[in-house]
C-alpha positions as CSV (number, residue, x, y, z in Angstrom):
1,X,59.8,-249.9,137.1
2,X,58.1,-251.0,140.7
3,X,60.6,-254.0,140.5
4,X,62.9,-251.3,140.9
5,X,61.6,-250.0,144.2
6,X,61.7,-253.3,145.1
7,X,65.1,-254.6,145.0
8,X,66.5,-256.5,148.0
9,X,70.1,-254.2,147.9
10,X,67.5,-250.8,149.0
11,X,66.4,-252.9,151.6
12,X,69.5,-254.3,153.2
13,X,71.1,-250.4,153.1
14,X,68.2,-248.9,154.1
15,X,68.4,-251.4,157.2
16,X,72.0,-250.6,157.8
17,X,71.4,-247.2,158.1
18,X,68.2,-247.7,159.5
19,X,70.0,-250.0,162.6
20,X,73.2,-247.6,162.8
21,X,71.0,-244.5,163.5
22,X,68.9,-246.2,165.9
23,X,72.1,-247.5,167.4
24,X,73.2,-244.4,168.1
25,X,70.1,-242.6,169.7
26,X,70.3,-245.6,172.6
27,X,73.9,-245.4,173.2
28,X,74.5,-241.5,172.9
29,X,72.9,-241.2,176.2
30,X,75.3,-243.2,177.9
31,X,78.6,-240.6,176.1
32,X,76.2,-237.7,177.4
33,X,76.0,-238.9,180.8
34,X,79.8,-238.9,180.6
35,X,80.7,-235.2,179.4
36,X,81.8,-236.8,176.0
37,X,80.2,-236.4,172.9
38,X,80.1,-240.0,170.3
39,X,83.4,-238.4,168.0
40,X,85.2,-237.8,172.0
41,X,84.8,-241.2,173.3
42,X,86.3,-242.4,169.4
43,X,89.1,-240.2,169.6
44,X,89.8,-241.5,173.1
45,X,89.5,-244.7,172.4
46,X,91.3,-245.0,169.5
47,X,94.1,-243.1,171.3
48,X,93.9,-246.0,173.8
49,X,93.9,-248.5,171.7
50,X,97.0,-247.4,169.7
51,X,101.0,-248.0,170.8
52,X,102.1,-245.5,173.4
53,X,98.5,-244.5,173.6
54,X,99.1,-241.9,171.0
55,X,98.7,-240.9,167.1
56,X,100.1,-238.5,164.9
57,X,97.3,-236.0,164.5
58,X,97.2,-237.0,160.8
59,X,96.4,-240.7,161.9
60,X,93.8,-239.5,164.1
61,X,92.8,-237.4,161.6
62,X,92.0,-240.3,159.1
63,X,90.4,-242.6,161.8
64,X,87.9,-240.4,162.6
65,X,87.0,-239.2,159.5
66,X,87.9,-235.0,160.2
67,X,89.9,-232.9,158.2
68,X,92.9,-231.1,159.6
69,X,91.1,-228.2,161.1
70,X,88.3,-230.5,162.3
71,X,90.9,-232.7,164.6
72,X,92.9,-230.2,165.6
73,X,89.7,-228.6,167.2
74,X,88.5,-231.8,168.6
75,X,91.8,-232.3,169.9
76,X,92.2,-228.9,171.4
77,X,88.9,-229.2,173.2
78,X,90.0,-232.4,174.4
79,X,93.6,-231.0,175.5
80,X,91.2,-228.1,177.3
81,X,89.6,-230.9,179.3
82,X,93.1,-232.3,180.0
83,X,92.1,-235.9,178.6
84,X,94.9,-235.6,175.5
85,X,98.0,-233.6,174.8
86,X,100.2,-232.4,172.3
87,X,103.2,-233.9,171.8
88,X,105.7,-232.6,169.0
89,X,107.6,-235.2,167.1
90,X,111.3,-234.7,168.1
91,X,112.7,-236.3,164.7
92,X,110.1,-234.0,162.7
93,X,109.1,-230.7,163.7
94,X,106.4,-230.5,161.2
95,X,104.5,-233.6,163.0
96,X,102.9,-233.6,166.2
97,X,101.0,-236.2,168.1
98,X,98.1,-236.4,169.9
99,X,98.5,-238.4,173.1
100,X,95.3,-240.1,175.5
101,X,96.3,-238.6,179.4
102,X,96.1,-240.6,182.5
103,X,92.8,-238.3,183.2
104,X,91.7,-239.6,179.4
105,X,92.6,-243.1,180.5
106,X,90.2,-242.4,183.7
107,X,87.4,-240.8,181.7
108,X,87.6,-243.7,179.8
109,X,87.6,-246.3,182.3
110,X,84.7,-244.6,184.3
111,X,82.4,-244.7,180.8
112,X,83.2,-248.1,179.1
113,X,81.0,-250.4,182.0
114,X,78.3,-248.0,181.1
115,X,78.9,-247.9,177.5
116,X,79.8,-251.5,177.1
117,X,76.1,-252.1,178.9
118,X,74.2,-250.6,176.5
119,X,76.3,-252.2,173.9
120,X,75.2,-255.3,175.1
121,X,71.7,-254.1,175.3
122,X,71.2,-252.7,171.8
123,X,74.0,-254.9,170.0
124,X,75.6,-257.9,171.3
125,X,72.5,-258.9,173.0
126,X,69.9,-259.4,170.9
127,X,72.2,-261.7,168.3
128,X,72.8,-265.2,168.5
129,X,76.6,-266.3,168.8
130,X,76.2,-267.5,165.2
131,X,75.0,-264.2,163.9
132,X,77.2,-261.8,165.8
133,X,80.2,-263.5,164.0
134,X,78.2,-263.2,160.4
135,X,77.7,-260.1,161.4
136,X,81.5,-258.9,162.3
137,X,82.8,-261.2,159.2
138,X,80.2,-259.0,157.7
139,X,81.3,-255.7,158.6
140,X,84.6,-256.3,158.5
141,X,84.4,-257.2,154.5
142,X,82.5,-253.7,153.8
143,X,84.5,-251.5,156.2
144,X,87.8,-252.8,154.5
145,X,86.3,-252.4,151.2
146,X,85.0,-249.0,151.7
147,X,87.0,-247.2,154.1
148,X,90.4,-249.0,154.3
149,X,92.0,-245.9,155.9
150,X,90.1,-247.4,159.2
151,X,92.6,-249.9,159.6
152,X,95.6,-248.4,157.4
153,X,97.8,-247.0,161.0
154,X,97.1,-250.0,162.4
155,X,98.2,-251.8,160.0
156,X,101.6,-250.3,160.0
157,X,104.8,-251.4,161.9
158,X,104.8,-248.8,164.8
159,X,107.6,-245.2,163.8
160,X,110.5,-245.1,166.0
């Protein structure tokens, strides 16, 4: 039974969880020091990352893991802070997107130095060329396999 206790797939997720916990308690700070909370500044950068700088609030809804109600409040306090709008889908009236601002775009830009920093601090840093690539291959392999809807919209040819 204590070989059980002992076996080496406990220890690599418990050191997964372990590393993305402490991750975030060094970087939160920096989102903090910003106004933005960790789900805001992945909402705004996935917005910024995606064509026209918007998603269809469904998109957004599955990227970031929130139900329905749970984006459409995110994006409403984000709409509040005027860093993403609302735009309706003229060929669907049922569909509307959520779109990053030029303030957004702004907030962004004035928190990425700082973010990317302490990225490089608690992250990139401390690995090796070598092993940051093992570890993206990595990470890559398990995101895909466990949450494909990460990369599904992205995946897609862009809706005209």
């Amino acid at each position: 039974m204590h070989e059980l206790f002992d076996d080496p797939r406990l220890t690599i997720s418990g050191l997964l969880f372990e590393a993305n916990s402490g991750l975030i308690a060094k970087v939160e700070p920096t989102w903090h020091a910003h106004g933005l909370s960790g789900l805001d500044l992945n909402a705004l950068m996935r917005l910024s990352r995606s064509p026209n700088r918007r998603l269809r609030m469904s998109d957004l809804a599955t990227q970031t893991e929130l139900s329905t109600s749970g984006v459409t409040r995110l994006v409403d306090r984000l709409a509040k802070a005027g860093l993403v709008e609302r735009q309706l889908d003229p060929t669907d009236r049922r569909s509307a997107y959520a779109a990053l601002t030029s303030a957004g775009a702004s907030r962004l830009e004035e928190v990425l130095p700082d973010y990317l920093d302490a990225l490089e601090t608690w992250l990139t840093g401390l690995l090796t060329p070598d092993q940051l690539d093992g570890l993206v291959t990595g990470l890559r392999i398990i995101r895909d396999a466990t949450n494909p809807s990460a990369t599904a919209i992205a995946d897609q040819p862009p809706r005209t």
